[in-house]
C-alpha atoms as a printed R data frame, in Angstrom:
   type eleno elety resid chain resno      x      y      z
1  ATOM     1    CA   UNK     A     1 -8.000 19.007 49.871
2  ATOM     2    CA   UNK     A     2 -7.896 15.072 49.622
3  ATOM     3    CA   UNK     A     3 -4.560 13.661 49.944
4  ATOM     4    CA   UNK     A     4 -3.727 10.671 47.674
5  ATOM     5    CA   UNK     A     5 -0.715  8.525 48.586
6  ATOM     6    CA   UNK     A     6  2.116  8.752 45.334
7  ATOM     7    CA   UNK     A     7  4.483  6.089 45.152
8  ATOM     8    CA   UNK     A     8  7.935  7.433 43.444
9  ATOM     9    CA   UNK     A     9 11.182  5.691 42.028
10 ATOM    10    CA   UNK     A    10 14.064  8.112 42.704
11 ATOM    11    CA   UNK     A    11 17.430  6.571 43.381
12 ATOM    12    CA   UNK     A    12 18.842  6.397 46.902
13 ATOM    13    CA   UNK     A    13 20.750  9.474 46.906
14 ATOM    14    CA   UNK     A    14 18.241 11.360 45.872
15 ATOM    15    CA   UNK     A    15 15.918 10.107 48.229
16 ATOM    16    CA   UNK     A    16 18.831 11.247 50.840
17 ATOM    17    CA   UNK     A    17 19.269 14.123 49.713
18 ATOM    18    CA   UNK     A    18 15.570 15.332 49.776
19 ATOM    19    CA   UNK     A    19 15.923 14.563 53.288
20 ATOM    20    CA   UNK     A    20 17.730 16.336 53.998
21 ATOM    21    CA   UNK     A    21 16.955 19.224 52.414
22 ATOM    22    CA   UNK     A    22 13.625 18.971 53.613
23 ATOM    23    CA   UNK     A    23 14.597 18.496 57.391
24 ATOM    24    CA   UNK     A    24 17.326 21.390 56.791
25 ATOM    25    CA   UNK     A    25 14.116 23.397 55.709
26 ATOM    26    CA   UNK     A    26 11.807 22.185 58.399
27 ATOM    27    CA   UNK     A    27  9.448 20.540 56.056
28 ATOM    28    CA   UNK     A    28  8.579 17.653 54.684
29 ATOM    29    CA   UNK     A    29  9.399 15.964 51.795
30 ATOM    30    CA   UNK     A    30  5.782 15.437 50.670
31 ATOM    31    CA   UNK     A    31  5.694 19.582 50.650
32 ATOM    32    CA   UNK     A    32  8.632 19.525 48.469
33 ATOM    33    CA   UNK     A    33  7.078 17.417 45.610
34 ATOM    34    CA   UNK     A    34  3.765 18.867 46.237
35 ATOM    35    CA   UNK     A    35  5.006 22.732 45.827
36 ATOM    36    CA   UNK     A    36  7.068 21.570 42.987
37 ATOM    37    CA   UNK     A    37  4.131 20.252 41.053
38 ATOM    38    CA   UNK     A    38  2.395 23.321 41.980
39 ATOM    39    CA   UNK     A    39  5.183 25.369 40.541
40 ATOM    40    CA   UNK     A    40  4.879 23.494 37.188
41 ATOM    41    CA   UNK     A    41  1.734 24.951 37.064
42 ATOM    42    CA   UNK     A    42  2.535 28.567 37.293
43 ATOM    43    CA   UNK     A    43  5.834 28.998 35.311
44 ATOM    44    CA   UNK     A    44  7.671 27.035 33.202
45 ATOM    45    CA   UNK     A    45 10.561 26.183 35.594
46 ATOM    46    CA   UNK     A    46 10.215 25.352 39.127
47 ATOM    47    CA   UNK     A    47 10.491 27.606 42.215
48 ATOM    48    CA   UNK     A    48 12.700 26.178 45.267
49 ATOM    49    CA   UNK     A    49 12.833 27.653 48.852
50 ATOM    50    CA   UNK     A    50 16.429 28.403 47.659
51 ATOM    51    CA   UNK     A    51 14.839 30.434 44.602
52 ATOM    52    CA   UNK     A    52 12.217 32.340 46.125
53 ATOM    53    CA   UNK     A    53 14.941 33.281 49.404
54 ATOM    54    CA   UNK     A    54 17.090 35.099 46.502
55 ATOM    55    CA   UNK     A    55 15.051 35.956 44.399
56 ATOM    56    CA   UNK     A    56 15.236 40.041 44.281
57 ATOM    57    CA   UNK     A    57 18.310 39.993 46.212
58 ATOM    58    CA   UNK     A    58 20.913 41.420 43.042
59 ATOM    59    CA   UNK     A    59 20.079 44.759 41.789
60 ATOM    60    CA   UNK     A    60 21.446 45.552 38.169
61 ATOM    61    CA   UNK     A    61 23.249 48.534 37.151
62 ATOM    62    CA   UNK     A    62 21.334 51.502 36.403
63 ATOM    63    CA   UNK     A    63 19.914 51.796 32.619
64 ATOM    64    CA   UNK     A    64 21.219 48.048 32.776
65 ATOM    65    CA   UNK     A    65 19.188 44.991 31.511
66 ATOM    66    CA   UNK     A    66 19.762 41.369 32.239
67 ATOM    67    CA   UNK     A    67 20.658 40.475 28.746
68 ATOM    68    CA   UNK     A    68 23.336 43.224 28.590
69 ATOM    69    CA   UNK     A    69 24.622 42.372 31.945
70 ATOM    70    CA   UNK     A    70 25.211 39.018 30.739
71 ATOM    71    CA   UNK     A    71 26.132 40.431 27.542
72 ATOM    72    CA   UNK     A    72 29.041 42.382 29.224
73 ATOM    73    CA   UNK     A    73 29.828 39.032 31.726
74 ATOM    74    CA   UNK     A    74 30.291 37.165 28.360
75 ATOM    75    CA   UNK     A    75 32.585 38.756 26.872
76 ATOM    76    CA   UNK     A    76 34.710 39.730 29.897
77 ATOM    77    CA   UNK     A    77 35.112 35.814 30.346
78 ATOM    78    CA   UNK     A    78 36.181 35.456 26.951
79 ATOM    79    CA   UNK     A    79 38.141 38.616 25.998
80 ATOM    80    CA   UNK     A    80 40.338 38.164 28.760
């Protein structure tokens, strides 16, 4: 695949902070923006390292959906 160089304008910080992340990853930050545009791509939000390591990780209730559990977390946090 041909690489083509991107020039971005992302405030300091955020600049930071990607590298951080990335070198907390061990990758680089080019990887980053490259899997995220990939990700746009094949869903409609973006997967993250941080996604895809919990992703599967919570199991619901038995018989249980994911509206009704938040259903259920909902109104506990408002009933109370």
């Amino acid at each position: 695949m041909k690489k083509v160089k991107l020039t971005l304008s992302v405030p300091e910080n955020g600049v930071k902070l990607a590298k951080r992340y990335a070198r907390k990853n061990k990758t680089t930050v080019s990887s980053l923006v490259n899997r995220f545009f990939a990700s746009l791509e094949n869903s409609q939000s973006p997967q993250t390292p941080l996604t895809d390591s919990l992703t599967g990780i919570a199991k619901l209730p038995k018989g249980m959906d994911e509206k009704e559990l938040l259903e259920d977390a909902i109104l506990e946090k408002h009933l109370r």
